[in-house]
C-alpha positions as CSV (number, residue, x, y, z in Angstrom):
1,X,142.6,87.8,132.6
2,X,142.7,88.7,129.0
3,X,144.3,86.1,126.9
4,X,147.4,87.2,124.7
5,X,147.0,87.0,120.6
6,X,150.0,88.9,119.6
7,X,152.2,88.1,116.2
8,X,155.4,89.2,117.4
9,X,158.1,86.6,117.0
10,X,158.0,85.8,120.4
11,X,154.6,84.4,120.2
12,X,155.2,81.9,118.2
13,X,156.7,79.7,121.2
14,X,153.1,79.6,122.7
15,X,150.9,79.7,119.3
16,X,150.2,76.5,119.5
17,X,148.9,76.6,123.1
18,X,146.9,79.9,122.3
19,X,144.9,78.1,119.6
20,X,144.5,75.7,121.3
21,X,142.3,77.6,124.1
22,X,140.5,79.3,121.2
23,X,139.3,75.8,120.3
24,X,138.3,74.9,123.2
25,X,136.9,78.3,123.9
26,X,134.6,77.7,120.8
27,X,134.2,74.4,121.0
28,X,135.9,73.3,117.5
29,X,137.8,70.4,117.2
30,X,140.8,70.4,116.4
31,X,140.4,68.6,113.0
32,X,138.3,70.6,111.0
33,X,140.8,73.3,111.5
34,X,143.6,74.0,108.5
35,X,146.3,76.1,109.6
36,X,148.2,77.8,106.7
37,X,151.5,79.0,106.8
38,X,153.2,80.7,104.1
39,X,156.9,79.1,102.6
40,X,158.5,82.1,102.8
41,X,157.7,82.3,106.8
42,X,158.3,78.7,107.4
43,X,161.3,78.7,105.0
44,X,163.2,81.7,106.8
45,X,163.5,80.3,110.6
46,X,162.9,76.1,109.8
47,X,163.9,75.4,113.3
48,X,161.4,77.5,114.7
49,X,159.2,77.3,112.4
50,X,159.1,73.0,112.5
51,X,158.9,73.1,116.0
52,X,155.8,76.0,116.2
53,X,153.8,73.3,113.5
54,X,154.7,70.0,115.0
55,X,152.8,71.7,118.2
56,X,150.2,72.2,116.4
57,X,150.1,68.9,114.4
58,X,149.8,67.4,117.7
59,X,146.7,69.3,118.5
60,X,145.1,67.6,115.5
61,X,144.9,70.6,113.5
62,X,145.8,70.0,109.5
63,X,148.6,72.1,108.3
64,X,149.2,73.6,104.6
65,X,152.0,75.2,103.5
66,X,150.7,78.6,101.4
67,X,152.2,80.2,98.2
68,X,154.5,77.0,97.6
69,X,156.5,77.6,94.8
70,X,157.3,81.4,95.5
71,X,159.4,81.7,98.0
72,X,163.3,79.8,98.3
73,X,161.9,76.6,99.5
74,X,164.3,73.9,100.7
75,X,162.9,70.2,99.4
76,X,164.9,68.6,102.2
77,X,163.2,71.3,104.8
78,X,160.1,70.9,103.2
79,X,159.9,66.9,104.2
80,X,161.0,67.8,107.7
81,X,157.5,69.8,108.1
82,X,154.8,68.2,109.3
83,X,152.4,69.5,106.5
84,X,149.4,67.5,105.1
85,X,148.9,70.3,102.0
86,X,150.8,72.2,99.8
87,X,149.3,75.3,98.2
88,X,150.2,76.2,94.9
89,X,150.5,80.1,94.3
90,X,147.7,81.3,91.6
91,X,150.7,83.2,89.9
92,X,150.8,79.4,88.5
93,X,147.4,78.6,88.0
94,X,146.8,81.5,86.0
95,X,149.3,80.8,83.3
96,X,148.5,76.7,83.4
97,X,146.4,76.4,80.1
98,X,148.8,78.7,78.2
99,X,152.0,78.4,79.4
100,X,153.8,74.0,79.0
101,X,156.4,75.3,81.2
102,X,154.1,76.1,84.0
103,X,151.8,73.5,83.5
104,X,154.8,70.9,83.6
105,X,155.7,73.0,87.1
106,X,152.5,72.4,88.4
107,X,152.6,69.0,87.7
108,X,156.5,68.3,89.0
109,X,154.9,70.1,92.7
110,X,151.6,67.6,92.3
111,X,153.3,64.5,91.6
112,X,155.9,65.6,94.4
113,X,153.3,66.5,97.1
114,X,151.7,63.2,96.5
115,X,154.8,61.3,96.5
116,X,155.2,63.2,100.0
117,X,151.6,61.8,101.3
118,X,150.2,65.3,100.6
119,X,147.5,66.9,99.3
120,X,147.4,69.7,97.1
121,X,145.3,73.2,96.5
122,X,145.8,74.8,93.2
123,X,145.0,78.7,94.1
124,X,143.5,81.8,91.9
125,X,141.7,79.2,89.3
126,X,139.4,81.6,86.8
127,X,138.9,80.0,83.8
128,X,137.6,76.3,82.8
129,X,140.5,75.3,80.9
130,X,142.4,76.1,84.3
131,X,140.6,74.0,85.9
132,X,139.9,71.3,83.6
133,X,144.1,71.0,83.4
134,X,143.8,70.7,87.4
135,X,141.4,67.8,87.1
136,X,143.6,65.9,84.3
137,X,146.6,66.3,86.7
138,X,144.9,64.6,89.8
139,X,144.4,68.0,91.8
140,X,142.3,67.3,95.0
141,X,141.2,70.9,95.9
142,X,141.4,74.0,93.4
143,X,139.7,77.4,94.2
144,X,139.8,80.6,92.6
145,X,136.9,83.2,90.7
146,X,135.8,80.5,88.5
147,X,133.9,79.0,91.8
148,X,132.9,82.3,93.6
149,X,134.2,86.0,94.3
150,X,135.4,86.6,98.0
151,X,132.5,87.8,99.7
152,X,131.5,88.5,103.8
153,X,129.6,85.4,105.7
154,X,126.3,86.3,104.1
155,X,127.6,85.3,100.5
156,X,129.8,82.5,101.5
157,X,126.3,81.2,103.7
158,X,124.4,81.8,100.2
159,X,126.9,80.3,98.1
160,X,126.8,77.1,100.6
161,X,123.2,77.1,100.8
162,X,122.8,77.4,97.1
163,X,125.5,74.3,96.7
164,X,123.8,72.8,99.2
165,X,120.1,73.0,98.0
166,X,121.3,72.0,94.2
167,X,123.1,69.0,95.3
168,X,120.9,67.6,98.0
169,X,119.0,64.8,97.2
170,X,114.6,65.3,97.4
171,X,113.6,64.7,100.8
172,X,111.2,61.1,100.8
173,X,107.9,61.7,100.9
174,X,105.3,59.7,103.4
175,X,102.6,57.8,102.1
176,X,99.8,58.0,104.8
């Protein structure tokens, strides 16, 4: 029997019971998994919504709400979700070295999301100074073009691999 993965609204009830079999099916725990859902989705049913993620905190997955900022989010919903990131929308990012009104946004939602126990992505980085402003206000994860380009599994594998090769320590040598 063929296993349902449809998106209608309906599916959500079970969501976290179909990922679930997908882990085991592939054999990925649970907690090397982030599960991002956007605020405007979780924002517009919260009771549904809370009850779809804490199903799926209790598989162990980690949850992150996407595009925070954008969407009519609810600080008082927001602390009833059982999130462990907040992602802040790149339409912030990419006025953070330029703009002191956005910067001080960005750092009101990192000082917030920390207060909260949470941990913070700073999306659509591409310049230096973005990302140099990120560092000075304590952001854990930022990505964007000034890291890499999207690109299929061959590039992402290089990229890795090349991260990978430049950062790894020489392997020891034997003396015989």
């Amino acid at each position: 029997m063929q296993k349902s993965r449809g998106r209608s609204r309906g599916s959500q009830q079970d969501l976290a019971a179909q990922i679930g079999a997908i882990l085991i099916d592939v054999g990925i725990h649970p907690s090397s998994v982030n599960v991002e859902i956007t605020e405007t989705i979780a924002m517009a049913d919260p009771q549904r919504s809370g009850l779809a993620l804490s199903k799926l905190k209790a598989l162990g997955v980690h949850i992150s709400i996407d595009d925070f900022g954008t969407g009519y989010s609810s600080l008082s919903r927001l602390q009833g979700f059982p999130v462990d990131t907040l992602q802040i929308d790149r339409t912030f990012i990419s006025k953070i070295d330029i703009n002191s009104e956005t910067s001080e946004i960005v750092r009101i939602i990192i000082m917030l999301a920390h207060n909260l126990g949470l941990k913070v992505v700073a999306e659509g980085a591409e310049t230096a100074e973005q990302v140099s402003v990120l560092k000075q206000l304590k952001c854990e994860f930022v990505q964007g073009y000034f890291f890499a380009r999207p690109g299929d599994h061959a590039a992402a594998h290089a990229l890795l691999m090349s991260n990978y090769t430049a950062a790894a320590p020489p392997f020891p040598t034997a003396v015989v």
